[in-house]
C-alpha positions in Angstrom: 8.4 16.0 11.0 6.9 17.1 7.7 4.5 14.6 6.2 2.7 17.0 3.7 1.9 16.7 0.0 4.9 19.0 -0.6 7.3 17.1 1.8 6.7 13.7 -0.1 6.8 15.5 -4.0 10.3 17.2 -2.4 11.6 13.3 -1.7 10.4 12.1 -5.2 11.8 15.1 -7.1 15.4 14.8 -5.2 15.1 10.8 -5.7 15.1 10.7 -1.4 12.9 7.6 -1.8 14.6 4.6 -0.4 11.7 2.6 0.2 11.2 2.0 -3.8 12.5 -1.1 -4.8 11.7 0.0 -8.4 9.9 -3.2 -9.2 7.3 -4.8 -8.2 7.9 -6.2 -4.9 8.1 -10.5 -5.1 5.7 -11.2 -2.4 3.0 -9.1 -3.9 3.5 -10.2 -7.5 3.2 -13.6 -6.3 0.0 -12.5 -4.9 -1.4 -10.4 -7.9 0.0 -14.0 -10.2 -2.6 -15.9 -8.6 -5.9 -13.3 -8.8 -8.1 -14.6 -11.7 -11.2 -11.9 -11.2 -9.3 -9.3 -13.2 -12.4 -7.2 -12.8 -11.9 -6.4 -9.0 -11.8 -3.0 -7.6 -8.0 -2.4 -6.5 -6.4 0.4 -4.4 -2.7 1.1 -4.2 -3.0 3.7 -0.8 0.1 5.7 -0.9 1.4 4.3 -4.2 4.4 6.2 -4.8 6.1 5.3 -8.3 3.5 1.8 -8.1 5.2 -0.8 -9.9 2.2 -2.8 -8.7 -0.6 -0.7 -10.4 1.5 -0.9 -13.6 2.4 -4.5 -13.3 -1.4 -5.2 -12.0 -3.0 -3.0 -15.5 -0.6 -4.2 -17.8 -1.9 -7.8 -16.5 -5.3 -6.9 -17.4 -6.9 -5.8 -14.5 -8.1 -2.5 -15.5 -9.6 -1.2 -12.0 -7.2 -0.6 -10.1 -6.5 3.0 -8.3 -3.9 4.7 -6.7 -3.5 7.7 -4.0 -0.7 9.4 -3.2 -0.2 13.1 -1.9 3.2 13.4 -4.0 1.8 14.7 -7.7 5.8 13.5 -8.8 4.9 9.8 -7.6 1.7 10.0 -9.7 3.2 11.8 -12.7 5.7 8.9 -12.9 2.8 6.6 -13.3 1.7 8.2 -16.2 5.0 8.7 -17.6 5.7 5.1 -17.4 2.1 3.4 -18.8 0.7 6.6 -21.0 -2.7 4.8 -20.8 -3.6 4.2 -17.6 -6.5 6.1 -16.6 -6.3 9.2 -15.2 -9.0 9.4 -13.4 -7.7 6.2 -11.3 -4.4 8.2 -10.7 -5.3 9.9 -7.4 -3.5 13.4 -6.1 -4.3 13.0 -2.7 -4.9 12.4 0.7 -6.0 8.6 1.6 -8.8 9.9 4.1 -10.2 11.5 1.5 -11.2 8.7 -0.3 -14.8 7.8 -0.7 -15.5 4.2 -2.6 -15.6 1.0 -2.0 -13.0 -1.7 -3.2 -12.6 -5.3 -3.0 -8.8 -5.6 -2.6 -6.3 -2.9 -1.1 -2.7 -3.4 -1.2 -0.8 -2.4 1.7 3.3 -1.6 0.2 5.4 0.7 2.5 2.0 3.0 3.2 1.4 2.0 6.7 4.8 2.8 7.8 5.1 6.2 6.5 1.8 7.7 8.2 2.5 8.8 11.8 2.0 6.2 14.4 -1.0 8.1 16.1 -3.0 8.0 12.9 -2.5 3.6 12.5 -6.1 3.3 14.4 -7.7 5.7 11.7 -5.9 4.0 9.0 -7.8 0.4 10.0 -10.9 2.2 10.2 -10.4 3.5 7.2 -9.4 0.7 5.5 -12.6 -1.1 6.8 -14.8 1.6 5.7 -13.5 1.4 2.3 -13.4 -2.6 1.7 -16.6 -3.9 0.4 -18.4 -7.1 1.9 -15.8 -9.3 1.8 -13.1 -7.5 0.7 -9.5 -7.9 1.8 -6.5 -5.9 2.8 -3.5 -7.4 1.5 0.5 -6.5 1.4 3.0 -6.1 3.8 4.4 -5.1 7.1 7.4 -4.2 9.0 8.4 -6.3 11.6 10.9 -4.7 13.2 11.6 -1.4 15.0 12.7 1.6 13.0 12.4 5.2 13.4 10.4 7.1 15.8 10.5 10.2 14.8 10.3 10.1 11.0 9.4 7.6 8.3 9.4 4.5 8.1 7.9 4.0 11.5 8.0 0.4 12.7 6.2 -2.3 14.3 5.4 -6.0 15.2 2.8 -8.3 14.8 1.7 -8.0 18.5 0.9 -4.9 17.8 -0.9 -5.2 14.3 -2.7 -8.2 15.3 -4.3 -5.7 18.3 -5.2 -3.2 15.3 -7.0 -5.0 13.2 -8.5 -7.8 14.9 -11.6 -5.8 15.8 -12.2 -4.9 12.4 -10.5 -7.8 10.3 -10.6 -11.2 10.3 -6.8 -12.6 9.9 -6.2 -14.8 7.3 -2.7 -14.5 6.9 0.1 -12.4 9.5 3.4 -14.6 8.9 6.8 -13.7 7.8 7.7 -13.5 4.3 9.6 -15.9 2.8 10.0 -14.2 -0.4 10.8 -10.9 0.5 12.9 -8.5 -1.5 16.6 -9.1 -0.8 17.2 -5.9 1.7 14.0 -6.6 3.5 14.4 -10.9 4.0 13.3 -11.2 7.7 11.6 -8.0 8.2 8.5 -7.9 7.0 5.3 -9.9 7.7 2.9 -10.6 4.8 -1.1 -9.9 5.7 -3.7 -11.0 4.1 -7.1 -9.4 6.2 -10.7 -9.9 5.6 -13.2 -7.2 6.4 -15.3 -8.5 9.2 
């Protein structure tokens, strides 16, 4: 199983990307509807094509980043909304990162890293939250692959991860999920503890 930069940029430029809904998925623009500091610090981990960042910048909130390790996913960014900064239009590996935010958005990240790196992805995602901050976004709740992406899970399971870390303000199914993904996702919303 190949999870390198190249591996990713391969699936963007032969369109292998099933997981993009090519909008904004309906849970998390409910979310992003009801933000009023439009100043926050935002990161989109593992973006992809981020309908969110655009949707979030062209809504005014102006600080909002995103990593991938496909440079084809981040290209498409900039193709679609010439102005978004560049400089928040990350080529890369999320364990690279080093800042602090006050909201990430989990989208279709977690279940695309291999399973043995979930307990350095909460870590990580602790270390990069500021006081207070919050992870927020979705999960899989069901089983799917083992031996590629996506990789599944269940809120057993999550609630173990990131209860030492995060304070859980919200694990529950979504009730507005995209139409091929009703009844399998969960919706988190985690405070940094």
């Amino acid at each position: 199983m190949d999870l390198s930069g190249n591996a990713w940029d391969n699936r963007y430029l032969n369109n292998d990307i099933g997981w993009d809904l090519g909008e904004v998925s309906p849970p998390l623009k409910a979310y992003f509807d009801q933000l009023e500091d439009k100043e926050i610090k935002i990161l989109i981990p593992g973006g992809g094509n981020s309908y969110e960042a655009v949707y979030l910048f062209k809504n005014g909130f102006k600080n909002v980043f995103v990593v991938d390790l496909s440079k084809t996913a981040i290209d498409n960014i900039k193709k679609r909304i010439s102005n978004f900064p560049e400089n928040q239009l990350i080529v890369g590996d999320f364990f690279d990162i080093d800042a602090s935010f006050d909201l990430i958005i989990e989208q279709t990240f977690f279940c695309a890293i291999k399973p043995s790196l979930r307990e350095d992805y909460v870590l990580k995602m602790n270390g990069l939250l500021k006081p207070n901050g919050k992870l927020v976004g979705l999960l899989f709740n069901v089983p799917l692959n083992n031996d590629k992406p996506p990789f599944g899970g269940n809120k057993e399971a999550y609630n173990l991860s990131f209860k030492p870390y995060f304070k859980i303000e919200k694990m529950d199914s979504c009730y507005n999920s995209y139409k091929n993904r009703q009844g399998r996702e969960l919706f988190i919303k985690l405070l940094k503890k």
